[in-house]
C-alpha positions as CSV (number, residue, x, y, z in Angstrom):
1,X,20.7,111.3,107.8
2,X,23.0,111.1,105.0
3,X,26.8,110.8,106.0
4,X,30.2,112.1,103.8
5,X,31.5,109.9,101.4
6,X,34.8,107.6,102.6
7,X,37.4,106.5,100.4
8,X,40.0,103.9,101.2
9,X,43.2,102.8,99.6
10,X,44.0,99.2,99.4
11,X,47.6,99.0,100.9
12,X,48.5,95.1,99.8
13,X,47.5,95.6,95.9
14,X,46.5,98.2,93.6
15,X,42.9,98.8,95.1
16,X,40.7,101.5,96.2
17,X,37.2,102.2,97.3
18,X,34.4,104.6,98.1
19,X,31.3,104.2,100.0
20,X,28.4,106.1,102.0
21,X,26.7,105.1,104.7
22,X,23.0,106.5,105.1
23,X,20.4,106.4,108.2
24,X,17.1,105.2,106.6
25,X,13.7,105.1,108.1
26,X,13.6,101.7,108.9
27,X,17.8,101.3,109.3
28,X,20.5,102.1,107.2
29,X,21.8,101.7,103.4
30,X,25.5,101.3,102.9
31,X,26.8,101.8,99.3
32,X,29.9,101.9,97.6
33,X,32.1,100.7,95.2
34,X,35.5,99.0,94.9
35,X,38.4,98.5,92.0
36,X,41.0,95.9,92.8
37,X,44.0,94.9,90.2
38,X,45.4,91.6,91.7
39,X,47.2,88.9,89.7
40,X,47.3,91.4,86.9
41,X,43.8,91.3,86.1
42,X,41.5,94.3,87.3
43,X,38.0,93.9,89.5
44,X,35.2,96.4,90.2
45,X,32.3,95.8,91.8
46,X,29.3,98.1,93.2
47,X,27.6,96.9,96.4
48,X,24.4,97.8,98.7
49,X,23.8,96.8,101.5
50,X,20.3,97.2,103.1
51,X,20.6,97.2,107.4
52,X,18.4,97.0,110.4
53,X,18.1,99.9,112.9
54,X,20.4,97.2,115.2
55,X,22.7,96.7,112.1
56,X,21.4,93.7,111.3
57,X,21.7,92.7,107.6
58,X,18.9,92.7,105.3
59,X,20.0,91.9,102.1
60,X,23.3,92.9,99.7
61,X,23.3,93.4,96.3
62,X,26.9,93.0,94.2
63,X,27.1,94.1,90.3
64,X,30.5,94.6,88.1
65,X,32.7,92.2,87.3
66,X,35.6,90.0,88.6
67,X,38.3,90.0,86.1
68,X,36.6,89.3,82.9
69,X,33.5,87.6,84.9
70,X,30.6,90.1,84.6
71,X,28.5,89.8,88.3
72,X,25.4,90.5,89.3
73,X,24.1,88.9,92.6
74,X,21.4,89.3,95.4
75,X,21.7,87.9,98.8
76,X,19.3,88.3,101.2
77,X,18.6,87.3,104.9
78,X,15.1,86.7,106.5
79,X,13.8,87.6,109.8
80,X,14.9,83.8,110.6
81,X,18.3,84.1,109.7
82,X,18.1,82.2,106.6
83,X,20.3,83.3,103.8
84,X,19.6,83.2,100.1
85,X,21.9,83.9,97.1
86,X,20.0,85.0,94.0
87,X,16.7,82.9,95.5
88,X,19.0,79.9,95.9
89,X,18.9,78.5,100.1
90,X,22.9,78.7,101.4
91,X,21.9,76.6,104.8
92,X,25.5,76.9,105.7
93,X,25.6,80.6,106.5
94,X,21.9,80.3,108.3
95,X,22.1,82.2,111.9
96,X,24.6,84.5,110.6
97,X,23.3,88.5,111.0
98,X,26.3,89.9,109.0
99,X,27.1,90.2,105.8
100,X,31.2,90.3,105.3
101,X,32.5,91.4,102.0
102,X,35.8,89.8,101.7
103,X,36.8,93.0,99.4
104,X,35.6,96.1,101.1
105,X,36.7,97.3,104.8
106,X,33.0,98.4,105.0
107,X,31.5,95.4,106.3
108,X,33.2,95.3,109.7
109,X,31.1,98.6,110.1
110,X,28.2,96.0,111.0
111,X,29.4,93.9,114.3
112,X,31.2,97.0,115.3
113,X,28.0,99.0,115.6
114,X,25.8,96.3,116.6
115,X,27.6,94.7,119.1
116,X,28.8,97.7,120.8
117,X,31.6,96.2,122.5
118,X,32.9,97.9,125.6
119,X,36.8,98.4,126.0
120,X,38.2,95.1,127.5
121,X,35.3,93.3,126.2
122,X,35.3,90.2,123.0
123,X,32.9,88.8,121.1
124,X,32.3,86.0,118.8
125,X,30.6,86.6,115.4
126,X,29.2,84.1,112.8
127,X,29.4,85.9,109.1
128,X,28.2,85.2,106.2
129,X,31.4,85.6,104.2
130,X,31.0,86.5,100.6
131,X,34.5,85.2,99.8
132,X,36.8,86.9,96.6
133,X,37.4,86.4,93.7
134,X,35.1,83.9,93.9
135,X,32.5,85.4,95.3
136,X,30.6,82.4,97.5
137,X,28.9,82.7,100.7
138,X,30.7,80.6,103.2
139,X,30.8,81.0,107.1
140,X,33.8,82.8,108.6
141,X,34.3,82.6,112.2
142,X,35.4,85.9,113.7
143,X,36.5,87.6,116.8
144,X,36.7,90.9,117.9
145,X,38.0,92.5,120.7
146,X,38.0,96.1,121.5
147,X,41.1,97.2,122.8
148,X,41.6,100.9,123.3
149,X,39.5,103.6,122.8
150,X,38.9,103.8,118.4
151,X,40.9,100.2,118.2
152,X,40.3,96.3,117.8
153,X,41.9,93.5,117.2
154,X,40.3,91.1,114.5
155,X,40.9,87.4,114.2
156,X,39.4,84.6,111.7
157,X,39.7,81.3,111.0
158,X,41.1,80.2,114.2
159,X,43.3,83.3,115.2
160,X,45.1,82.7,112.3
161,X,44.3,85.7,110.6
162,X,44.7,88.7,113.0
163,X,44.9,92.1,112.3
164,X,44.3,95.6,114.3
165,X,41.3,97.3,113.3
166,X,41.3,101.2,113.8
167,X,38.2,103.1,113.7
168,X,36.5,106.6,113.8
169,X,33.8,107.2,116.5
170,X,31.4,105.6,114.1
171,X,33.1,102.3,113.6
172,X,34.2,103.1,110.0
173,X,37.7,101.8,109.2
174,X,40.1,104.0,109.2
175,X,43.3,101.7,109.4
176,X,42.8,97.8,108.6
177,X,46.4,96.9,109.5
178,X,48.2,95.7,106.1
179,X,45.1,96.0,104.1
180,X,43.0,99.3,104.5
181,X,44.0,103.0,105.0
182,X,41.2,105.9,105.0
183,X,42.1,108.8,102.2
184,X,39.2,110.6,102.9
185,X,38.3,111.2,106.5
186,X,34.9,112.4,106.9
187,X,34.2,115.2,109.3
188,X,32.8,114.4,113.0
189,X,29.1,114.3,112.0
190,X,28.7,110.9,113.1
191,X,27.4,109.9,116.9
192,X,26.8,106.7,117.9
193,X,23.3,105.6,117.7
């Protein structure tokens, strides 16, 4: 099942970004791509993002370029959790089952769907955080609680970073307080398998 195309605005910086999101036989394939200016010096970069059935992450795949730094990198996870960058072991990220994107609202997509949180209920999440500009794979401790009825509140590194995450009735972002706001709002074709 192939789902509409979502576009997002950056609200922080000069940024925006377009992805789909596509059921697959074996899980889904999220693609899109995003253009940030910050410190004036401009980024894009393409991603795809290969999924279980239980959103699990398989493997991402990152081209473009970072200011004037051309990119082109393949992380994958195996059915033990281990995590590779371009065939290179990152041990410190093994365990994790999500990929975050430090640059795209997409990712959050992931935990939303797979932990399937019920309203009053938290949950803890591991991610292997592909951090920006740099672009290295770190661990990022992560919270999430789901609030109301299409909203959550997000925390990081120790509650320090909190923000309010509202969502359609897939999980996509539709408001990432301060950061994210949907332009494009895809029609209700989504259910929540």
């Amino acid at each position: 099942m192939r789902h509409p195309t979502i576009t997002w605005r950056r609200l922080d910086l000069e940024g925006r970004e377009a992805a789909t999101v596509d059921e697959t036989g074996g899980g889904w394939h999220i693609a899109g791509v995003v253009e940030l200016c910050e410190a004036n010096a401009r980024s894009c970069l393409a991603y795809s993002i290969e999924c279980t059935r239980g959103w699990e992450t398989r493997s991402c795949e990152i081209t473009g370029f970072v200011r004037d730094r051309p990119v082109a990198q393949s992380i994958d996870r195996n059915a033990a959790g281990a995590w590779t960058v371009d065939g290179t072991e990152v041990p410190a990220v093994d365990g994790c089952v999500d990929i975050d994107l430090a640059f795209s609202p997409i990712t959050n997509l992931l935990p939303i769907r797979r932990l399937k949180l019920q309203i009053g209920d938290s949950a803890h999440v591991r991610a292997a955080w592909l951090q920006f500009p740099e672009l290295t794979l770190d661990v990022l401790e992560q919270t999430y609680s789901h609030v109301a009825a299409n909203r959550y509140q997000y925390e990081s590194a120790g509650g320090a970073f909190r923000r309010e995450l509202t969502v359609d009735d897939m999980g996509l972002i539709v408001e990432y307080q301060g950061l994210w706001t949907m332009t494009a709002v895809p029609p209700a074709t989504a259910d929540n398998r």
